[in-house]
C-alpha positions, 0 to 999 in steps of 0.5 A: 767842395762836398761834405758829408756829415753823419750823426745819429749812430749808436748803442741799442739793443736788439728789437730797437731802432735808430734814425741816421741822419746824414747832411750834405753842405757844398756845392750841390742841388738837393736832388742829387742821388744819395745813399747810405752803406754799411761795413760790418767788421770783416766784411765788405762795403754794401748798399743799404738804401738809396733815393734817386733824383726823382725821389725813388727809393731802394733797399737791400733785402735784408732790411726791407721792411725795417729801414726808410730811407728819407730825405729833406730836400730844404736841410740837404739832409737825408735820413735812415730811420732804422727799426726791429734792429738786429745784432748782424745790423752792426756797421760802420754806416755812411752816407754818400751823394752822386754829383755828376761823375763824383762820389762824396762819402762821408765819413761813418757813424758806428751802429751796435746792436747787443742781443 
């Protein structure tokens, strides 16, 4: 069984920043594919940043440039340090790993940027 776990959503104002941490326990490899989404109210599920098994990295552009995606393959942990934040960066944001043919969420943490 996989589990994701999300932490570090929250309150900032615009201009701020914000670093999402997600932890995967179970049965995996660190080098698994992982990847952090985000869903604004309204609007559909999109990919914000993802790191492959090699440890290439991906981006949406509307946050390149602004978001770093990370990853600590000893913790299975891997990391969205988010800066210059803006209001329309406001989502529920999470995290999943790609374990052979299955895709593991988790369950979101909630980002809000008042201007």
């Amino acid at each position: 069984q996989v589990q994701l776990v999300e932490s570090g959503g929250g309150l900032v104002q615009a201009g701020g920043s914000l670093r999402l941490s997600c932890a995967a326990t179970g049965n995996i490899f660190s080098t698994y594919p992982m990847g952090w989404y985000r869903q604004a109210p309204g609007k559909q599920r999109e990919l914000v940043a993802s790191v492959t098994s090699g440890g290439f990295t991906n981006y949406a552009d509307a946050v390149k440039g602004r978001f770093t995606i990370s990853r600590d393959r000893a913790k299975n942990t891997v990391y969205l340090q988010m800066s210059s934040l803006k209001p329309e960066d406001t989502a529920v944001y999470s995290c999943n790993i790609l374990k052979g043919t299955s895709l593991y969420w988790g369950q979101g943490t909630q980002v809000t940027v008042s201007s």
